[in-house]
C-alpha positions in Angstrom: 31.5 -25.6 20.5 30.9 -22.0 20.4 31.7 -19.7 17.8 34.3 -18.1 18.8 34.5 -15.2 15.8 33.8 -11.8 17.3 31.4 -10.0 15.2 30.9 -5.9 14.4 28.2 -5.0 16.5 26.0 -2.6 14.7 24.2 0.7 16.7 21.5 2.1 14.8 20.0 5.1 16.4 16.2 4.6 14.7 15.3 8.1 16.0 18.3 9.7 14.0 16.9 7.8 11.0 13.1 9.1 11.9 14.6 12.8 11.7 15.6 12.4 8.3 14.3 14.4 5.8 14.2 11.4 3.6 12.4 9.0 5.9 9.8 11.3 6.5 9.0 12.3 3.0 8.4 8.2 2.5 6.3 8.3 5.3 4.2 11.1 4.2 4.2 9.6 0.5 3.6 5.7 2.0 0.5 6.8 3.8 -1.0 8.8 1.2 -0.9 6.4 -1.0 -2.3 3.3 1.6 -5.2 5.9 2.5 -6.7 6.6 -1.0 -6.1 3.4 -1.7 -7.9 1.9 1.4 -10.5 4.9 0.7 -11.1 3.6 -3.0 -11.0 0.0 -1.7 -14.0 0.5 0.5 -16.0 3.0 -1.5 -16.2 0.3 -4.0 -17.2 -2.3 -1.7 -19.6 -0.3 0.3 -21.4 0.9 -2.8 -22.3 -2.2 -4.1 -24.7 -3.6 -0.9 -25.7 0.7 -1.2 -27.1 0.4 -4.6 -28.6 -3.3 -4.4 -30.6 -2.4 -1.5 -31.6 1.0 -1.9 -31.9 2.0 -5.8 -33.1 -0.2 -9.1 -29.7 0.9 -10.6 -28.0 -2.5 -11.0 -30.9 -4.3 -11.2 -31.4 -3.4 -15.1 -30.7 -6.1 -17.6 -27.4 -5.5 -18.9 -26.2 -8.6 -21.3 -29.1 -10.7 -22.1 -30.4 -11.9 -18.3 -27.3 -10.8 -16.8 -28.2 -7.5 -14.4 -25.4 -4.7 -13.5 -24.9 -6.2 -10.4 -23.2 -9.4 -11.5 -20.8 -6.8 -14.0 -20.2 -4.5 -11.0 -19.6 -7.5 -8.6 -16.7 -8.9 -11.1 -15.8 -5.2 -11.7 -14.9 -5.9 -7.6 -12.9 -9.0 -8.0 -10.4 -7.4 -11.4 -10.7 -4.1 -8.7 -9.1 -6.2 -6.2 -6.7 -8.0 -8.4 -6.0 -4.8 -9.6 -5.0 -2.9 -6.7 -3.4 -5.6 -5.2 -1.0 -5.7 -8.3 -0.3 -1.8 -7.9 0.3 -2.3 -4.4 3.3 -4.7 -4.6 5.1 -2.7 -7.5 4.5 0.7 -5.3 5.5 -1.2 -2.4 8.9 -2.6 -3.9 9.6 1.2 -5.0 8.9 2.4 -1.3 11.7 -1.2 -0.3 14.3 0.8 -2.4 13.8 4.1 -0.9 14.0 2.4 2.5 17.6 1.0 1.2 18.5 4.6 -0.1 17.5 6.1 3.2 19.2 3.2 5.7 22.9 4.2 3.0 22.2 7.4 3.5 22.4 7.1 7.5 25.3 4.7 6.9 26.9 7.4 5.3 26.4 9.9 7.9 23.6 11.6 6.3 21.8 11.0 9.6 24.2 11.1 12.2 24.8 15.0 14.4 
């Protein structure tokens, strides 16, 4: 048997919510931070395979028999753990902004 409990339907103009003020500074703040850390990311990457094949750099002895290039390539892996972490706590703060933004259109903050 169907349900036969009418429910609110909810319009959400999306384009109102894109002129915000609000939503746009959270864009512009969101992909700032995703590009320097996608830049960082693959600087980091990139440069080991840079200085392994074309300078001596990591090739000295750093710890007994253990050369700069295994430090640098565990320096990666705590790097990637790293950022990962510091992505999902900035990502949870850019969830609540999204929350504040979608009550402030609720409110008729977005609305003309």
């Amino acid at each position: 048997m169907a349900n036969n409990l009418t429910k609110k339907e909810v319009v959400i103009d999306y384009d109102a919510i894109a002129k915000q003020e609000s939503f746009k500074s959270l864009v512009r703040k969101k992909n700032a931070f995703l590009w320097s850390m996608t830049v960082i990311f693959l600087a980091a990457y990139m440069l080991l395979p840079i200085l392994t094949s074309y300078t001596t750099i990591l090739h000295q002895k750093a710890i007994g028999e253990i050369t700069w290039v295994w430090i640098y390539a565990a320096g990666l892996f705590i790097m990637t753990w790293s950022l990962c972490h510091l992505y999902v706590a900035k990502a949870n703060s850019y969830d609540r902004e999204a929350k504040a933004i979608i009550a402030e259109y609720e409110n008729g903050g977005g609305r003309r």
